[in-house]
Structures are given as C-alpha cells and as structure tokens.
C-alpha positions in Angstrom: 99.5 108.6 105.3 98.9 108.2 109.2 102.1 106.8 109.8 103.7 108.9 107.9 102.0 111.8 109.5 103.0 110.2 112.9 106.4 109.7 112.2 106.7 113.8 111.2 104.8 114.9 114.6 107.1 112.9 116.1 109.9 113.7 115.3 108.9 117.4 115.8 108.2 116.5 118.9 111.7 117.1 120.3 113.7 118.5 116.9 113.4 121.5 114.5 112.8 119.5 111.6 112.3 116.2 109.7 113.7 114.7 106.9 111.5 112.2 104.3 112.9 110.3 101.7 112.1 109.5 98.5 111.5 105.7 99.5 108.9 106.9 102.5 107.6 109.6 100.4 106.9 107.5 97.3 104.4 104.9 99.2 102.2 108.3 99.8 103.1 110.8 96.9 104.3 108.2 94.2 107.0 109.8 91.6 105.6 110.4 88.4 108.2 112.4 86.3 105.3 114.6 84.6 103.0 115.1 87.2 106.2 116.7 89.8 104.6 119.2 90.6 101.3 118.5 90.9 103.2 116.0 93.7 105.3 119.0 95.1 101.9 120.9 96.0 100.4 118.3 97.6 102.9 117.4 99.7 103.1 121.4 100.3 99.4 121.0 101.0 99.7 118.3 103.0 102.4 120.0 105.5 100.6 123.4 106.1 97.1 121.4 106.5 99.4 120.3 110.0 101.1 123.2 110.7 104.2 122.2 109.2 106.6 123.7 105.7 108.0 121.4 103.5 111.2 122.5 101.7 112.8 120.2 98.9 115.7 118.9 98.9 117.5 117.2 96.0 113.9 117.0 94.7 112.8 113.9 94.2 114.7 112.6 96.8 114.0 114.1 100.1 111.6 116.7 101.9 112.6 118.4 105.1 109.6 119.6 107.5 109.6 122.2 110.3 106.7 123.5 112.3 105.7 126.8 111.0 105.9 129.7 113.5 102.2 129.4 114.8 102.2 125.6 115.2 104.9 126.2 118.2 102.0 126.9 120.7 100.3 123.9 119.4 97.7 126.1 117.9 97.3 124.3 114.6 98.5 120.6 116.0 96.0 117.3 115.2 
C-alpha cells in the first residue's frame, strides 16, 4: 500500500489528479465480484484518510484521485 500511496502523492504533487488501474489497484483492493462495494469504500476510506477523493471510473477498472479542497495547503498531507 506504500507504494501505491507514493505513487498517488506523487503524482499530485504537480497534477490535479491520478488515475489507478485495475491491475495496480487489484494488488491492494483485490476484485471480488460480491464484496464491490465493500472494496469501493475502502478505497473511498483509504483516499480521504490522505486528503484525497476517489471517483470511479469504469468501475472495476480504474479510480481517479484529486486532493480534496483542504489538502491544497498541505493541511491533511502524510
């Protein structure tokens, strides 16, 4: 989860979001067809705990973060 976390902060760094696929997301949050959303709220979870919302995308396939409003001034940064 600490790379994956890296590789968000990152890429926030200098853009206003970051896409995750399924293949990055999976190694984390693996798919399992009846737990979905059980996995969509933790990876919800997961993105505010860091200052960060998580919109899905084809879901299943791909999760777009963007710092949330407050995390700008590096307030809620880890």
């Amino acid at each position: 989860m600490e790379a994956l976390t890296r590789q968000i902060r990152h890429r926030l760094e200098n853009h206003k979001s970051c896409t995750i696929f399924e293949k990055d997301l999976g190694r984390v949050w693996p798919y399992v067809d009846a737990a979905r959303e059980e996995r969509f709220a933790a990876i919800k979870a997961y993105a505010k705990a860091r200052g960060w919302s998580a919109t899905f995308l084809d879901p299943g396939i791909r999760v777009t973060f963007r710092r949330l409003p407050e995390a700008k001034t590096g307030a809620s940064r880890r």
